[in-house]
RODO-2510 file (C-alpha; in nm, 4 decimals, decimal comma):
residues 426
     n   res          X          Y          Z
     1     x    -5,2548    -5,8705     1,2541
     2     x    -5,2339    -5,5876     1,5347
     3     x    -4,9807    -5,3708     1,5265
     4     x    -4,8414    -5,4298     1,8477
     5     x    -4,8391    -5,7979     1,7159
     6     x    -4,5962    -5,7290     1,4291
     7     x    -4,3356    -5,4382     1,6102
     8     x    -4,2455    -5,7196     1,9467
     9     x    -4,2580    -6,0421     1,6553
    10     x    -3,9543    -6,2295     1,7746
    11     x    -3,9099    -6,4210     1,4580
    12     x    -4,0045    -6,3637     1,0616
    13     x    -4,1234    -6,6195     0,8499
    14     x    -3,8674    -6,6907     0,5672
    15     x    -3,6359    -6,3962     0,3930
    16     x    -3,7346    -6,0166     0,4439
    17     x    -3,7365    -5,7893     0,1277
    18     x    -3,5053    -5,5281     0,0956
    19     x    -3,6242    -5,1657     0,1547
    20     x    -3,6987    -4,9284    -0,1403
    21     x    -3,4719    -4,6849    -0,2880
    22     x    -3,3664    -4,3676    -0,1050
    23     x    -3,6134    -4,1850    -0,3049
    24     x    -3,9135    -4,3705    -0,2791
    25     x    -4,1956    -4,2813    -0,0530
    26     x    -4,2178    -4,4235     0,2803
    27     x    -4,4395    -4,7634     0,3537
    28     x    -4,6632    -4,7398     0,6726
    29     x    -4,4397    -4,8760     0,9366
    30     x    -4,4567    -5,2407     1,0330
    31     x    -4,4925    -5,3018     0,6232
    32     x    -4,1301    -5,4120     0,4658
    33     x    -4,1007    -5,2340     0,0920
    34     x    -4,0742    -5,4436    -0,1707
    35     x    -3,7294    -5,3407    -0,4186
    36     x    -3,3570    -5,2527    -0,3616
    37     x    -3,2298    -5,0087    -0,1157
    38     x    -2,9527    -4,9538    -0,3324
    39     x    -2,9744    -4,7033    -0,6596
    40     x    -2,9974    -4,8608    -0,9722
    41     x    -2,6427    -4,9286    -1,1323
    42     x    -2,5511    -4,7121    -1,4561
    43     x    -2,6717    -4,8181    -1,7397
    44     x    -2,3895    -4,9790    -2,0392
    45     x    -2,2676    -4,9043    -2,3485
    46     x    -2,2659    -4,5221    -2,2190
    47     x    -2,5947    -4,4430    -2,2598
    48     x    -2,7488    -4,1393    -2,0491
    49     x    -2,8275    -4,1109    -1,7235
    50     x    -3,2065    -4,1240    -1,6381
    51     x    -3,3217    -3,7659    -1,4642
    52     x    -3,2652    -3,8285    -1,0774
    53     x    -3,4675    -3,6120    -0,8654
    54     x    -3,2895    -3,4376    -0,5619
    55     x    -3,3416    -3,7032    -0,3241
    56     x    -3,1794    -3,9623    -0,5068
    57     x    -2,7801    -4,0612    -0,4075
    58     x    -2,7069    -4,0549    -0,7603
    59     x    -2,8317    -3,6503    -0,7934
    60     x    -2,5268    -3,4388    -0,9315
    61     x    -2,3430    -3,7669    -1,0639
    62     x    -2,1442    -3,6606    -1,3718
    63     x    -2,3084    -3,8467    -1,6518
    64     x    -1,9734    -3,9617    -1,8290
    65     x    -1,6213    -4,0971    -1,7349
    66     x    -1,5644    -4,3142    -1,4521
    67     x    -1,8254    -4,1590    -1,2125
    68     x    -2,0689    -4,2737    -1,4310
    69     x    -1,9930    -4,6469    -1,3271
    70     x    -2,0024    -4,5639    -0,9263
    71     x    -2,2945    -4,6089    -0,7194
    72     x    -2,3939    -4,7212    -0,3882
    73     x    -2,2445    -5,0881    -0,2075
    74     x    -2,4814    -5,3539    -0,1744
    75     x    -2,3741    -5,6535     0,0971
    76     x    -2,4587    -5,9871     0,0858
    77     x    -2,7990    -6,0795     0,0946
    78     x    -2,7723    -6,3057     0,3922
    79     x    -2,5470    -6,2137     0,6259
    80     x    -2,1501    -6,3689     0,6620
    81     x    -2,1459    -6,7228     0,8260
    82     x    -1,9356    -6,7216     1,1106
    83     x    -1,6540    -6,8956     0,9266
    84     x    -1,6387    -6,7146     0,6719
    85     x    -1,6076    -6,3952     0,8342
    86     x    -1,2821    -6,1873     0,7040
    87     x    -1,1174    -6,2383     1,0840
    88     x    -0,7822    -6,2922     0,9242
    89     x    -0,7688    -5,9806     0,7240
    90     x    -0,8719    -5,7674     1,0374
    91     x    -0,5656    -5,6015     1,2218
    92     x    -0,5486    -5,3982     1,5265
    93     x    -0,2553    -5,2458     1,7131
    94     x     0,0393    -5,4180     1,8893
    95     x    -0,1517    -5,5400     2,2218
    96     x    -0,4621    -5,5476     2,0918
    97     x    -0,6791    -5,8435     1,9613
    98     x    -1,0158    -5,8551     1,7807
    99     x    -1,2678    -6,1527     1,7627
   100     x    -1,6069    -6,2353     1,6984
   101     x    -1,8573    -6,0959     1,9355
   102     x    -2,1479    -6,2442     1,7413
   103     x    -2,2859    -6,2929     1,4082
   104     x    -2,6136    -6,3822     1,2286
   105     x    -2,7474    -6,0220     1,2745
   106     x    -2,8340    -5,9323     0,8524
   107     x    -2,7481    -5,5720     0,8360
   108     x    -2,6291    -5,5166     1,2365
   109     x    -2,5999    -5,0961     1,2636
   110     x    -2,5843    -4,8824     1,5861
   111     x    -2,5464    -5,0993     1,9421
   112     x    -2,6802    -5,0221     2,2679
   113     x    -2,5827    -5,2210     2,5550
   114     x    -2,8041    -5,2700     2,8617
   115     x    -2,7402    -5,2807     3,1957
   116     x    -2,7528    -5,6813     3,2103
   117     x    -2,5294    -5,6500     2,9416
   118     x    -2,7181    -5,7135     2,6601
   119     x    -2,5552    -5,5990     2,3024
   120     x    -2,9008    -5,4311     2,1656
   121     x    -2,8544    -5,3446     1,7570
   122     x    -3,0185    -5,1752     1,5034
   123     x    -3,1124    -5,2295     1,1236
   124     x    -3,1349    -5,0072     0,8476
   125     x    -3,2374    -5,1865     0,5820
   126     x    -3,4296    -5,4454     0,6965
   127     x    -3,7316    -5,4202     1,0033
   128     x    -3,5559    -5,5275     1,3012
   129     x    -3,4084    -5,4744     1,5847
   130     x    -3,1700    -5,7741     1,7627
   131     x    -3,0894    -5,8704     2,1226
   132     x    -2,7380    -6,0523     2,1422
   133     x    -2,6806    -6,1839     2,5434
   134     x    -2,4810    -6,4212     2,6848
   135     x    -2,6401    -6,7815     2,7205
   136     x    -2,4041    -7,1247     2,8715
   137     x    -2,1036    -6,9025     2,7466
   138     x    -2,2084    -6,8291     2,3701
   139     x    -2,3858    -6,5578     2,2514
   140     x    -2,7289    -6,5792     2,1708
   141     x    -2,9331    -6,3786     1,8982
   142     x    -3,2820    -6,2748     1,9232
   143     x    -3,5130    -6,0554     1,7297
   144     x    -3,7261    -5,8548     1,9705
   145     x    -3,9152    -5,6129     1,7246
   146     x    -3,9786    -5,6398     1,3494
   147     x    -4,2246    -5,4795     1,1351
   148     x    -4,0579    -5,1515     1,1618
   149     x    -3,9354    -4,8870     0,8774
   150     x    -3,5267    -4,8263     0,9263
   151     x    -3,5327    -4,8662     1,2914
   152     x    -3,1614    -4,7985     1,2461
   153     x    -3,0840    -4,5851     1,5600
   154     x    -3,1089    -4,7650     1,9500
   155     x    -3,0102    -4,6482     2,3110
   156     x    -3,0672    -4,8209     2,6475
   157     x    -3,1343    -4,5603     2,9255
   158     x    -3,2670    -4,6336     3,2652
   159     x    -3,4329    -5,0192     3,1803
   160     x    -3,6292    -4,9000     2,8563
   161     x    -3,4933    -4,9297     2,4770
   162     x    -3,5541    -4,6417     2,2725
   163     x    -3,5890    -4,7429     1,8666
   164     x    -3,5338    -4,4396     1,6514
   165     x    -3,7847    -4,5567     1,2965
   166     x    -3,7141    -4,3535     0,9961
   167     x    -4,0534    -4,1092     1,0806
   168     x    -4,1170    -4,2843     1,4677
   169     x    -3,9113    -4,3279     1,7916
   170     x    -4,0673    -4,6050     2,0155
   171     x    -3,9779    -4,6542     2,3853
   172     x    -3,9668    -5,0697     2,4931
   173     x    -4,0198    -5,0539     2,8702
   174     x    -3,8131    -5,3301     3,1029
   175     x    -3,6595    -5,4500     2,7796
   176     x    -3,3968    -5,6704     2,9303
   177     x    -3,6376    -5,8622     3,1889
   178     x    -3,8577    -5,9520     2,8803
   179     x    -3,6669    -6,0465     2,5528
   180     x    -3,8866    -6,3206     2,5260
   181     x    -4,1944    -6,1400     2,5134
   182     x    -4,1296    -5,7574     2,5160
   183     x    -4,4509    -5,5687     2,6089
   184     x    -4,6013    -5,3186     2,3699
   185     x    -4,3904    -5,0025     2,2958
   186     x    -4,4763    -4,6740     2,3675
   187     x    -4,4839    -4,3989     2,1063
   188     x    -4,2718    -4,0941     2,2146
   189     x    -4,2187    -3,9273     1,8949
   190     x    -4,3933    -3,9255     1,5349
   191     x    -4,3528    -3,5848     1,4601
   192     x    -4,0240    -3,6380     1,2328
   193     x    -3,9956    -3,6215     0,8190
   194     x    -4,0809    -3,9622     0,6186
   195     x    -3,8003    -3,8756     0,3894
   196     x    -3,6302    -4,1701     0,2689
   197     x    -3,2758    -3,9616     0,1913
   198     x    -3,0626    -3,9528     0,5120
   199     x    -3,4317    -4,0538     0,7097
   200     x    -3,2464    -4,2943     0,9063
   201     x    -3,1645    -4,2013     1,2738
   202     x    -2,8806    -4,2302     1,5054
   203     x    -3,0110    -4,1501     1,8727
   204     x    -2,8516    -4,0993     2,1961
   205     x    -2,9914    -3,9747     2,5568
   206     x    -2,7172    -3,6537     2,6597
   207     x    -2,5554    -3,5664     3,0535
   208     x    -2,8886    -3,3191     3,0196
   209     x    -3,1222    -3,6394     3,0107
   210     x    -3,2956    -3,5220     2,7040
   211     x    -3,3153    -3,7315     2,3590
   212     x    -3,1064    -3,5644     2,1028
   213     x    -3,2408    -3,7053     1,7287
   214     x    -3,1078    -3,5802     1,3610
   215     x    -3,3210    -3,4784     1,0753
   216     x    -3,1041    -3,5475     0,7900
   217     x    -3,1185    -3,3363     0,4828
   218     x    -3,3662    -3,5160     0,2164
   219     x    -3,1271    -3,5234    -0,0292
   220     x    -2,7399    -3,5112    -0,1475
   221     x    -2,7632    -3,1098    -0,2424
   222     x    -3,0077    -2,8839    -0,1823
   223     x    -3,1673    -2,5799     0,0204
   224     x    -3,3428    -2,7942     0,2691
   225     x    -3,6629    -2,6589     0,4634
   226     x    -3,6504    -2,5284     0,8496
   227     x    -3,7127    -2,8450     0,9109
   228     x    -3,4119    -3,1023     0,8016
   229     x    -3,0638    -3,0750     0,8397
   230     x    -3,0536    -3,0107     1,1545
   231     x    -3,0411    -3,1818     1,5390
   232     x    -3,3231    -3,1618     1,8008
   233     x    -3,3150    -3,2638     2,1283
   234     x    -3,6263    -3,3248     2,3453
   235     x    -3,7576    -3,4476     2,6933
   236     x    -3,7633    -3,8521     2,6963
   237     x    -4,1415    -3,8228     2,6389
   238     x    -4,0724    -3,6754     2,3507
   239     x    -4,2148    -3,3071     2,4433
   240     x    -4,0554    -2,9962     2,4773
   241     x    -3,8432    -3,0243     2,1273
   242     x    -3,5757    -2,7986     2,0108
   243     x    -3,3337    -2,7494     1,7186
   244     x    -2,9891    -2,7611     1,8972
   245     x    -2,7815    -2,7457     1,5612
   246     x    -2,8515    -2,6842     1,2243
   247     x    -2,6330    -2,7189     0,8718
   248     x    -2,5731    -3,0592     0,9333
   249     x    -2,6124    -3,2670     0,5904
   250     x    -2,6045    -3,6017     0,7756
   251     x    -2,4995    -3,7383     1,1168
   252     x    -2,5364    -4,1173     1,2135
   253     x    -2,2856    -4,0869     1,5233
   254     x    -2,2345    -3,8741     1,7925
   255     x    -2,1525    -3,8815     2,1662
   256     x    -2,0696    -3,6191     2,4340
   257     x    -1,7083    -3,5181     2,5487
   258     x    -1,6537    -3,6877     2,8723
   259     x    -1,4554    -3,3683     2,9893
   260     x    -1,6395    -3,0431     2,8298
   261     x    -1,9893    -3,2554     2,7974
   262     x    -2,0030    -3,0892     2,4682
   263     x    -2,2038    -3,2763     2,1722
   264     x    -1,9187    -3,4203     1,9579
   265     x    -2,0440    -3,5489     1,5920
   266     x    -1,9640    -3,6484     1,2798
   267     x    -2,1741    -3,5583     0,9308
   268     x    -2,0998    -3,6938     0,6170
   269     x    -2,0508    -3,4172     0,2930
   270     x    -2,1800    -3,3661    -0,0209
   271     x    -2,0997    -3,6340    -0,3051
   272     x    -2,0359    -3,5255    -0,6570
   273     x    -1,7909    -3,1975    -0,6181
   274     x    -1,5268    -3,4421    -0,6752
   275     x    -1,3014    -3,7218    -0,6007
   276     x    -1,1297    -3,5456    -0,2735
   277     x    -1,3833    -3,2799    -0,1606
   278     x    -1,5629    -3,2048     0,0487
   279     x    -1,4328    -3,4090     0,3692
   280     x    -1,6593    -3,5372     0,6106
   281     x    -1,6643    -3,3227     0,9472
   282     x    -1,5758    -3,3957     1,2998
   283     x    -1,8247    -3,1136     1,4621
   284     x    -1,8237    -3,0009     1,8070
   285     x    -2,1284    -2,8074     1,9565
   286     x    -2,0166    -2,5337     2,1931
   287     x    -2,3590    -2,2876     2,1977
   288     x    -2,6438    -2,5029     2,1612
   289     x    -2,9239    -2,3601     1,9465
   290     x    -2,7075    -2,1009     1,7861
   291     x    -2,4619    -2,2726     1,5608
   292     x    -2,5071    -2,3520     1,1862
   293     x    -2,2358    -2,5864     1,0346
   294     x    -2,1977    -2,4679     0,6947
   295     x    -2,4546    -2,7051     0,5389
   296     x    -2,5636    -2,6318     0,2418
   297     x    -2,3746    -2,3572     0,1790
   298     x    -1,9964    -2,4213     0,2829
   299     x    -1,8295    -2,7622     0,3444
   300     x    -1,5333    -2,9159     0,5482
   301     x    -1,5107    -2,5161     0,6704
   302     x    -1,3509    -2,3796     0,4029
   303     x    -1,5201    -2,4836     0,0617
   304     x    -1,7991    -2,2927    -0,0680
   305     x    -2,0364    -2,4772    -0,2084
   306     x    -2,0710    -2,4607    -0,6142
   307     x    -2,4149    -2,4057    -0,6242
   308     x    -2,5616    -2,2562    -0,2997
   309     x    -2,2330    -2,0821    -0,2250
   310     x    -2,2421    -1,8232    -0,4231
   311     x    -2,2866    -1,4902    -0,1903
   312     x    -2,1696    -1,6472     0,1134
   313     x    -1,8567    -1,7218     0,2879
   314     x    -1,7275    -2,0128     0,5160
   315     x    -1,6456    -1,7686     0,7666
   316     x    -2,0483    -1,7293     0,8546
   317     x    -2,0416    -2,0362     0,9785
   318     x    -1,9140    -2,3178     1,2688
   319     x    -1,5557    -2,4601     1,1242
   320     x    -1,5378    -2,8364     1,2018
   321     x    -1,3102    -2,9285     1,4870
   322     x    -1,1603    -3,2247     1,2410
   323     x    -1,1779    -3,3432     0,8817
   324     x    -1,2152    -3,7133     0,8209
   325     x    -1,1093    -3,7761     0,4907
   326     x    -1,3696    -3,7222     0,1473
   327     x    -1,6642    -3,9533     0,1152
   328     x    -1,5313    -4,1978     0,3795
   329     x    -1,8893    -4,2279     0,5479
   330     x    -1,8018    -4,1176     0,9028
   331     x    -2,0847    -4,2742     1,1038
   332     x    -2,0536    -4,3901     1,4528
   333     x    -1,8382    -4,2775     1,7274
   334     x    -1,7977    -4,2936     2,0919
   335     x    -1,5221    -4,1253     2,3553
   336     x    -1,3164    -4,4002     2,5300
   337     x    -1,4082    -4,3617     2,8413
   338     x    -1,3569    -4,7514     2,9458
   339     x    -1,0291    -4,8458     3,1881
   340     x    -0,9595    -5,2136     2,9912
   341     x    -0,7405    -4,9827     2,6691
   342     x    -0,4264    -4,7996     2,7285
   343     x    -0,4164    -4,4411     2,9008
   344     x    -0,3017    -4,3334     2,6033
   345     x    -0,6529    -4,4058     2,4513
   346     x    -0,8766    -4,2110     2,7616
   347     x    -1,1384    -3,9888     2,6074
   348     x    -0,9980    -4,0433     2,2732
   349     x    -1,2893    -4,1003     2,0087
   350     x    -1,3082    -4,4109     1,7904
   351     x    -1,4669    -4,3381     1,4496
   352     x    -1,6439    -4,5646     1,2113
   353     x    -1,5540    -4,4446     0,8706
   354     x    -1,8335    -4,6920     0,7003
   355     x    -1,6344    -4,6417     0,3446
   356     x    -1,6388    -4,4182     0,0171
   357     x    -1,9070    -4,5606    -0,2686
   358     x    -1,8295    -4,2347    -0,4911
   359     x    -1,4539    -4,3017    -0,5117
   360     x    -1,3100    -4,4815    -0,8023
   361     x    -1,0168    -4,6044    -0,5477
   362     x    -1,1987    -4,5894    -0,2448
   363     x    -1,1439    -4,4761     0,1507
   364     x    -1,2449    -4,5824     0,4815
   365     x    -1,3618    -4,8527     0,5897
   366     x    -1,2128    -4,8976     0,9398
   367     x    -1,2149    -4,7939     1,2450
   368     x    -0,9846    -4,4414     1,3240
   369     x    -0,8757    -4,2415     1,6633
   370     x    -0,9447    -3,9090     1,6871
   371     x    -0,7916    -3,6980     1,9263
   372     x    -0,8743    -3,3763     2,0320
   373     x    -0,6650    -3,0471     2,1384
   374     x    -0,6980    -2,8102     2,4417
   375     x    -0,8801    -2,5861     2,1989
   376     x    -1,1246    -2,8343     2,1208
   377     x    -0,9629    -2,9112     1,7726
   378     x    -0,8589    -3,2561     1,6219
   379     x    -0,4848    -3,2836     1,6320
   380     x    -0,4814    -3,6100     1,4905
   381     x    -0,6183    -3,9207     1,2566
   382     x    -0,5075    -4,2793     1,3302
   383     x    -0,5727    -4,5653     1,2143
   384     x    -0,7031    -4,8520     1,4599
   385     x    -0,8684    -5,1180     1,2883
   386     x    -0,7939    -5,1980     0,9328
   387     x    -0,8083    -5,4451     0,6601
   388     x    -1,2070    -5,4044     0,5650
   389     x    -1,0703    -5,2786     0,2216
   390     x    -0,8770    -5,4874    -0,0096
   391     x    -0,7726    -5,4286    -0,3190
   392     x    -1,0565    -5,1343    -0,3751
   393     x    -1,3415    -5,4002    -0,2362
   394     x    -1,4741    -5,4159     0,0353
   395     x    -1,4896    -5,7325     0,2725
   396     x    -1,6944    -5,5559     0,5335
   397     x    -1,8015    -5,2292     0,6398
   398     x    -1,7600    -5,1101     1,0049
   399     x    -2,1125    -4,9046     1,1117
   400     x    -2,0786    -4,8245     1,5104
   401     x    -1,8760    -4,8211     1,7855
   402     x    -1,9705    -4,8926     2,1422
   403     x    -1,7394    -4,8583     2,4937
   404     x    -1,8612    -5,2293     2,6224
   405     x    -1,9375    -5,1997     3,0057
   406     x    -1,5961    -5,4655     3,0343
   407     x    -1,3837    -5,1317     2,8741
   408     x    -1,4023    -5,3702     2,5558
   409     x    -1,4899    -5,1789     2,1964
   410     x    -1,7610    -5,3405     1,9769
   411     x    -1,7892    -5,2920     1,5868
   412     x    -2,1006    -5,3697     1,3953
   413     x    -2,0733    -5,4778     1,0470
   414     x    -2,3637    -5,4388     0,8139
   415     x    -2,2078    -5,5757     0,5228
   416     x    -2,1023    -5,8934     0,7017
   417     x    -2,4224    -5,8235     0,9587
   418     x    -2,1818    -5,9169     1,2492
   419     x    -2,0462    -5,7357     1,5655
   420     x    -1,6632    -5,7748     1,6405
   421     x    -1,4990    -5,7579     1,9903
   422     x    -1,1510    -5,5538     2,0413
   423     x    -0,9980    -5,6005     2,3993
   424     x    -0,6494    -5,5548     2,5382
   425     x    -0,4278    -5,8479     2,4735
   426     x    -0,3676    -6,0084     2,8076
***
């Protein structure tokens, strides 16, 4: 089958395969990897921990105690039913309501939304890419690429969808005026790492029209090469690429402040140190191509790393404008820039704190309001949407946030694979 043929497939035949482990070497795009994309659970009866090389999640995982039991959070299988969706457990503020936007969407990440108003939404560990639109009133779900590898990251800019692969960003022309049968994508971009570990993109198109793409570092802890760990930005034809920030272990969500136009972005830290550090980092980019953010050398701004810390000091390096709490899994976030929410919210940022794996009682996942100071610093966390965690398990896990072009905010959940819908009570 052509290639082409397999990347615009609308619909797969039966149940996809999960993606291999973080470690494992990357398929050719447009073939799904057979395995888990989870690490293996511990083994029982406290036997030892197999060797993990530095790519794994599990590298630096003490081998005894309770750590020893923790490992990544696999979802369902298929994704949540409407009905059985955890609505009721959701809350939101006084004057606020959340519903069901739409569901169906296995493993629904990062959300783009057209200019018709089509919800666009990403998939990390499966090989598509969904259209959600409006249809007689209800919402409608549509796959209009498959056969890809992570295509977790998505924007809409100017009629084309841009799909950020783990190694590949493609560029699908017109997008809106042909869900039915997009045309056949253009490459902009293969010149990116295949490494599994923290491969998976976020993308987003900046005030500067240029493409601004992370390079996560291949692994939980170590000295990574010139090129990983860092964020590039390029023309939208993918030329002309530079390295706007580097010592960043891991960003999946960024956006730019509405008021300063200054890249705004969370990265998640290093696991293993310990139950409460490092925090993840809300990072602000002032001097483009001349900051460093501590990575792997100091975290959360003022913890040296054990390891690759000796000989240096936090004070070499950009401080964080906010901490976000340890291991919550800060992904996604957008400024509120819509008119629907209080003024109270305007150019606040929403954050989608996925949730802590490497907890024993765990933290995050929700959806939190960060706002920030006249010297560009956080002065406070809030919490905005709740009720993901109960009793230390998870009943979803919130991935993005997206301003909807009604002021509305969106919320995919990958665990549930649905998108919720939070408007101001009427």
């Amino acid at each position: 089958m052509p290639r082409s043929a397999r990347l615009t497939g609308l619909l797969l035949a039966g149940l996809l395969l999960p993606l291999g482990p973080a470690g494992a070497q990357q398929a050719p795009s447009g073939t799904p990897t057979p395995g888990s994309a989870e690490a293996p659970a511990p083994k029982p009866g406290g036997a030892p921990a197999p060797a993990q090389d530095r790519g794994s999640a599990l590298f630096g995982r003490p081998e005894g105690g309770e750590a020893a039991k923790l490992a990544p959070i696999a979802g369902p299988p298929l994704p949540t039913p409407a009905a059985r969706l955890p609505l009721d457990k959701l809350k939101v503020p006084d004057g606020f309501k959340i519903e069901v936007y739409a569901s169906g969407l296995a493993n629904a990440r990062s959300l783009a939304q057209g200019d018709k108003g089509t919800l666009f939404v990403g998939t990390r560990s499966l090989d598509r890419v969904y259209a959600v639109r409006t249809v007689d009133g209800k919402q409608q779900v549509k796959v209009i690429a498959s056969g890809l590898h992570r295509p977790n990251g998505v924007v809409f800019h100017k009629g084309a969808l841009y799909v950020a692969e783990l190694s590949k960003i493609w560029r699908f022309d017109d997008i809106e005026n042909n869900l039915d049968t997009p045309g056949k994508p253009v490459l902009v971009s293969d010149d990116f790492p295949k490494d599994e570990a923290h491969g998976w993109k976020f993308i987003a198109i900046g005030p500067d029209e240029k493409l601004y793409v992370p390079v996560g570092a291949p692994g939980n802890i170590l000295n990574p090469p010139d090129t990983h760990a860092q964020i590039r930005r390029m023309d939208l034809d993918g030329k002309n690429v530079e390295v706007v920030a580097r010592g960043v272990r891991n960003t999946v969500g960024f956006d730019w402040n509405p008021q300063t136009k200054q890249l705004t972005f969370t990265d998640n830290g290093r696991d293993w140190v310990s139950e409460d550090i490092p925090n993840d980092e809300l990072n602000v980019l002032s001097e483009p191509g001349k900051q460093h953010f501590g990575y792997p050398f100091c975290h959360q701004g003022n913890f040296t790393d054990p390891e690759y810390g000796w000989g240096r000091s936090c004070a070499e390096f950009t401080a964080p404008a906010g901490l976000l709490g340890p291991h919550t899994a800060a992904l996604g976030m957008r400024f509120y820039t819509g008119e629907q929410f209080p003024q109270a919210y305007r150019n606040a940022i929403f954050i989608a704190r996925h949730g802590s794996w490497n907890k024993t009682q765990k933290l995050g996942g929700d959806v939190v309001v960060a706002r920030l100071g006249a010297d560009g610093k956080m002065t406070g966390l809030e919490p905005f949407l709740t009720g993901f965690l109960q009793d230390n398990r998870y009943v979803g896990r919130p991935v993005d946030v997206l301003v909807a072009r009604d002021g509305a905010l969106l919320v995919s959940d990958d665990y549930n694979g649905a998108v919720y819908r939070i408007s101001a009570a009427q």
